[in-house]
C-alpha positions as CSV (number, residue, x, y, z in Angstrom):
1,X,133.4,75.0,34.2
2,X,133.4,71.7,36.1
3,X,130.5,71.4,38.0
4,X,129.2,69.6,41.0
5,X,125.6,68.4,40.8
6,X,123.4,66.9,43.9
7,X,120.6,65.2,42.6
8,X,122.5,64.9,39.0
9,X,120.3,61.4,38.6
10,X,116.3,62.8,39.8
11,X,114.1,64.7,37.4
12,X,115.9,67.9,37.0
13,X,119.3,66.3,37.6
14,X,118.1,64.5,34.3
15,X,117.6,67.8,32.2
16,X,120.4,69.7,34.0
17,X,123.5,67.7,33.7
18,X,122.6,66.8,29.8
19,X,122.2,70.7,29.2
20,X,125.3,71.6,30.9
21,X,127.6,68.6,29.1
22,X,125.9,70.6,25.8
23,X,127.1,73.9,27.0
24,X,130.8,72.6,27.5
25,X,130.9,72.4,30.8
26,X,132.2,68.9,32.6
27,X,129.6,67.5,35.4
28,X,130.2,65.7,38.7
29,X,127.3,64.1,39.7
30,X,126.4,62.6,43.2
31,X,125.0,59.2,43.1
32,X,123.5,56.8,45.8
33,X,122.8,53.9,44.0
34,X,124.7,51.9,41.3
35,X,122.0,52.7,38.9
36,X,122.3,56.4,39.5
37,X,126.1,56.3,39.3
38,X,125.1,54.4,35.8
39,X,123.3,56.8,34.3
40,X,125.7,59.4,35.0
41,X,128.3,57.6,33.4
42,X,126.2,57.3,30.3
43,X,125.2,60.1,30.3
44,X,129.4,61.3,30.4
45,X,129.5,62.8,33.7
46,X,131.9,62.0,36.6
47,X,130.3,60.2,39.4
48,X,130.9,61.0,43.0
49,X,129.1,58.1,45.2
50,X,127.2,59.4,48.3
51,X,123.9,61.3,49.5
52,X,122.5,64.3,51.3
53,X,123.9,62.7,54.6
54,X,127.7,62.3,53.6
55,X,128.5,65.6,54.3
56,X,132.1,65.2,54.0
57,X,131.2,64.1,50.4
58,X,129.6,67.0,49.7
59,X,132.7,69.3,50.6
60,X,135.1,67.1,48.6
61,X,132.6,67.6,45.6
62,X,132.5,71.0,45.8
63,X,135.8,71.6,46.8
64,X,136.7,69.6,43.3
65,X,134.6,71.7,41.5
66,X,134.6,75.2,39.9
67,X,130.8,75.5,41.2
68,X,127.9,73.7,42.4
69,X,124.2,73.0,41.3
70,X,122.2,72.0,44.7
71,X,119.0,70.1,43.3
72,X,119.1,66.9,46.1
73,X,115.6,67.0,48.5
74,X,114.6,64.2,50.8
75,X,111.2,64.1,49.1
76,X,110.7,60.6,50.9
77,X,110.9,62.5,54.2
78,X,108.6,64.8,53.0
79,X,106.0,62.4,51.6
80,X,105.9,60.7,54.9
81,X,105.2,64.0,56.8
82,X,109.0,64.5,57.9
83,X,109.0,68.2,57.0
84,X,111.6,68.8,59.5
85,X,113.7,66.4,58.9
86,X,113.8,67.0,54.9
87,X,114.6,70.3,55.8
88,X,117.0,69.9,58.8
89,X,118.5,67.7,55.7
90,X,118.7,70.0,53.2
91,X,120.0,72.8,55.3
92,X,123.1,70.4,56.7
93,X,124.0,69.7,52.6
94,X,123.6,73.7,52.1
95,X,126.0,74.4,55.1
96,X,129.0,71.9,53.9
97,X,128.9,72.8,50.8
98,X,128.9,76.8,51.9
99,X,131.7,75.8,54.4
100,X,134.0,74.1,51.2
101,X,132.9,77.6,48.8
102,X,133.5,80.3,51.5
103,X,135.7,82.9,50.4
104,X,136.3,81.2,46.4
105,X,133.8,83.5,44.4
106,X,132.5,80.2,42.9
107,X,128.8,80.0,42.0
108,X,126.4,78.3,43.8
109,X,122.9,77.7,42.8
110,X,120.3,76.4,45.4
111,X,116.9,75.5,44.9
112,X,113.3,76.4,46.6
113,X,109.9,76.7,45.4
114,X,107.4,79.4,44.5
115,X,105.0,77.7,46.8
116,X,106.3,79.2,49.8
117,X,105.0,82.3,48.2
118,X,101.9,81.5,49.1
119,X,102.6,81.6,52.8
120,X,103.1,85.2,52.7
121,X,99.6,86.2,52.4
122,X,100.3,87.9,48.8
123,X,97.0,89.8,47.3
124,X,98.9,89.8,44.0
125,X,101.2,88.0,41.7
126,X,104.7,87.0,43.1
127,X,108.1,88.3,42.3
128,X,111.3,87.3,42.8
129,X,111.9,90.7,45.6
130,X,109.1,89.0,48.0
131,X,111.0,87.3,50.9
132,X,110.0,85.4,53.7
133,X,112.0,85.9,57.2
134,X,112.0,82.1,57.8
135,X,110.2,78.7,58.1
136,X,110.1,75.0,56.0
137,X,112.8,75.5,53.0
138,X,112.6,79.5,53.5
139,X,115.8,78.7,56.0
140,X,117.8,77.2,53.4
141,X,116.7,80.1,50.3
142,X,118.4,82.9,52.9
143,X,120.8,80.6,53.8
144,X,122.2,80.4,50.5
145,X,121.3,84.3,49.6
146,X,123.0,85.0,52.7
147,X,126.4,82.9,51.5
148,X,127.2,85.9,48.7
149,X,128.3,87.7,51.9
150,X,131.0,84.8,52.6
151,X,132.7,85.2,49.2
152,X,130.4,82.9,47.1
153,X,128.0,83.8,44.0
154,X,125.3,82.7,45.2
155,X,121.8,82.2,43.9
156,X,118.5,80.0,44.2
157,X,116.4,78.8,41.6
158,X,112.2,79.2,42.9
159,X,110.9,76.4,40.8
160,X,106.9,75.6,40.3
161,X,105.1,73.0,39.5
162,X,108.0,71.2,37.1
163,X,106.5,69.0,34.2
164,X,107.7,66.6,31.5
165,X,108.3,63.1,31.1
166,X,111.0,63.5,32.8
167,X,108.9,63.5,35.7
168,X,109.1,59.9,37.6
169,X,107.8,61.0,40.5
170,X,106.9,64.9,41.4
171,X,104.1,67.2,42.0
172,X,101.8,66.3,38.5
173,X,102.5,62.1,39.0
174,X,101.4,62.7,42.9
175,X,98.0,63.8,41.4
176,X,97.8,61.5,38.7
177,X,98.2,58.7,41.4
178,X,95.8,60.5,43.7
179,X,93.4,60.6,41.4
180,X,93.7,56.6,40.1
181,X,93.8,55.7,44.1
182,X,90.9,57.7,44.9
183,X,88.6,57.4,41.9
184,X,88.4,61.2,41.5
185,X,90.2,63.8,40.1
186,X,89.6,66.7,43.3
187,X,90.6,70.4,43.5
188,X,89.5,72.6,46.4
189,X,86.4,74.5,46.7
190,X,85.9,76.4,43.1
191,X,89.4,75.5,41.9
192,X,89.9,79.0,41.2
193,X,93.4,79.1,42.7
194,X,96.8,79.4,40.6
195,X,99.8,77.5,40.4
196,X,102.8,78.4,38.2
197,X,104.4,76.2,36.1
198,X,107.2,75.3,33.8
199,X,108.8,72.6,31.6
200,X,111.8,70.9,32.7
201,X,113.8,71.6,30.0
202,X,113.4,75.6,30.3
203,X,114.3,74.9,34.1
204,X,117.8,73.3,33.3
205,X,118.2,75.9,31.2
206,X,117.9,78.4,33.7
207,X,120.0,76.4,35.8
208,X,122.7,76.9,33.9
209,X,122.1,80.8,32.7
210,X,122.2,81.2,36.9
211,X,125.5,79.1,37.3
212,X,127.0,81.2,34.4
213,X,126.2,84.7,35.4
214,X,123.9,85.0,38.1
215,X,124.8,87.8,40.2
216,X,125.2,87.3,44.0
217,X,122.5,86.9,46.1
218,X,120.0,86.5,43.2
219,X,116.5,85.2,44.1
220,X,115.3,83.9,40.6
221,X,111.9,82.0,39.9
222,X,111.9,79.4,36.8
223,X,107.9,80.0,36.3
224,X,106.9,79.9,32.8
225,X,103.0,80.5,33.0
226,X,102.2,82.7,35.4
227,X,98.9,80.8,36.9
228,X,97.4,77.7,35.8
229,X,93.5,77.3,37.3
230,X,94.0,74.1,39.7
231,X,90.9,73.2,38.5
232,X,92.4,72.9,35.0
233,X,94.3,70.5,35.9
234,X,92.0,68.7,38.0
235,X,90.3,68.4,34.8
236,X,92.8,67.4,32.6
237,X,94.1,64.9,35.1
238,X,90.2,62.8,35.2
239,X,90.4,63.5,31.3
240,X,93.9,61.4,31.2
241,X,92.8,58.9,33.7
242,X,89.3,58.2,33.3
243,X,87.6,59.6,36.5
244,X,85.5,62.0,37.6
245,X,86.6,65.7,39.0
246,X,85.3,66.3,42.2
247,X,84.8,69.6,44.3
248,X,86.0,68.9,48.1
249,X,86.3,71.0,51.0
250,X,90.0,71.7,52.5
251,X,89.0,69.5,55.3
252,X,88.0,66.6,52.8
253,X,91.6,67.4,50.9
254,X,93.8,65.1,52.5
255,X,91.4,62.3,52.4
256,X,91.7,62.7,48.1
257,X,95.2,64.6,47.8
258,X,97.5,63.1,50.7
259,X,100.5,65.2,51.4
260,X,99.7,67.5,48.9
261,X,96.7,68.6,50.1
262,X,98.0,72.1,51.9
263,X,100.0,72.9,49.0
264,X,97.3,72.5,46.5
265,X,95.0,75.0,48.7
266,X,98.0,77.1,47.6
267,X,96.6,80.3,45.1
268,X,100.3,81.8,44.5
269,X,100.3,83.2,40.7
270,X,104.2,83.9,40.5
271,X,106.0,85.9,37.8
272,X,109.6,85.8,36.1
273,X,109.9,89.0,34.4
274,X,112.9,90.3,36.2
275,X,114.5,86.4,36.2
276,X,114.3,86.5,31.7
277,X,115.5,89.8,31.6
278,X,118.5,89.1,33.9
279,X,119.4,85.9,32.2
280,X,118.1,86.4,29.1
281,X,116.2,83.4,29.4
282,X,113.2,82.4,27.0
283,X,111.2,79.6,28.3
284,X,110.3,77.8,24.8
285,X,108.7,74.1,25.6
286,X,104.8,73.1,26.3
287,X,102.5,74.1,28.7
288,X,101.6,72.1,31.5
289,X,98.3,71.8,30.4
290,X,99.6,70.9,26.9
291,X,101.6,68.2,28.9
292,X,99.0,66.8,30.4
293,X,97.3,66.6,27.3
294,X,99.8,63.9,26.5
295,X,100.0,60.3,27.1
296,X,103.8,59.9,29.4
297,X,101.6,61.3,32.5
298,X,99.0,58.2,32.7
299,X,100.8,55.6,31.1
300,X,100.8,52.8,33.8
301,X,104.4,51.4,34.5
302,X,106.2,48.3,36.6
């Protein structure tokens, strides 16, 4: 299958385009930057030189393509507090693409998060039937669900907290940052809340097993543990880095965790039993915890 991968350069670009070059299949990955379009070529994919915003880009990539991988985010927008416009973003990438798939039958597999689980006010764990009506990045999961009724097989990926030293720049190096900037390591309150979590390796691998045989309008979450204590990893975090853990309030949180702060109050245990026995897929690599317990996550680099 020749695929068409956004993001084919970020952290799970990195896993997914080297696991699907394994599995036989021939990649075309978007670039934005000569380094990007370098490592692509390294790595033996097929570049295609644009971003999120070069809409007709993406519709010549996906028209070229047998199907389409969407990992791309503007995470800078979101960093800076742009919520809206990372998703008005992500939505306009979502609708080209749709536009250039409608009525092939090719896969396409979009991407959300477990996280927005925890906006449903869930008294238990998670699964992938629990929906949400609409709101940040919940627009763009129907969105693409919606798409298996314009001919496409269409599926999105619910991904947790994503860890490895792959990771440049996500969710675990935020904290890690946080917690050198601040002088503490701080979780909420007890700490008692859950996050899920999963290697990146098992989530290209999912990827993949979705892009292969997902059926339409599949909702599938890449969580490998079910629940990881934040305080845990507040733990294991001043354990790598030196510093102290610290207990704040949620109106303290955004003076220690920035623009993670709301999404750390987050307690959303999420579960993937129906996603492994769809796919048949195993997650097999560490635990974050386990990852954390290594040195990639607090080495110090230019």
């Amino acid at each position: 299958m020749r695929v068409f991968v956004t993001g084919a350069s970020g952290h799970l670009g990195s896993a997914v385009v080297p696991d699907l070059l394994a599995n036989g299949h021939a990649v075309i990955g978007l670039a934005r930057s000569d380094a990007a379009a370098a490592r692509l070529t390294a790595a033996g994919a097929e570049v295609l030189r644009g971003d999120l915003a070069d809409l007709d880009r993406l519709r010549a990539g996906a028209e070229a393509s047998d199907g389409v991988v969407h990992l791309a985010f503007r995470h800078d927008a979101m960093q800076s507090g742009d919520l809206a416009g990372a998703a008005e973003s992500d939505l306009a990438a979502l609708r080209a693409i749709g536009d250039a798939l409608a009525g092939t039958d090719k896969p396409l597999v979009g991407t959300s998060g477990t996280g927005l689980l925890g906006q449903a006010g869930l008294d238990r764990t998670g699964t992938e039937a629990d929906t949400l009506p609409g709101g940040y990045r919940i627009d763009a999961e129907n969105y693409v669900i919606d798409l298996a009724g314009k001919g496409i097989r269409s599926s999105v990926v619910r991904l947790p907290i994503v860890h490895s030293d792959l990771d440049l720049t996500g969710f675990p190096r935020s904290l890690v940052g946080f917690a050198r900037e601040h002088g503490v390591a701080a979780y909420i309150d007890a700490g008692t809340n859950r996050w899920p979590a999963v290697h990146t390796l098992d989530a290209a691998a999912l990827y993949r097993l979705a892009l292969e045989s997902a059926p339409p309008a599949t909702r599938l979450h890449a969580v490998a543990e079910e629940g990881v204590e934040f305080r845990r990893i507040a733990e294991a975090i001043a354990h790598g880095t030196g510093v102290p853990t610290r207990s704040v309030t949620a109106q303290e949180a955004p003076r220690y965790l920035g623009f993670l702060a709301h999404f750390v109050a987050l307690d959303h245990p999420a579960s993937s039993t129906r996603t492994q026995a769809l796919l048949n897929w195993t997650p097999t690599h560490p635990t974050f915890l386990e990852d954390l317990a290594t040195p990639h996550y607090f080495t110090v680099t230019s």
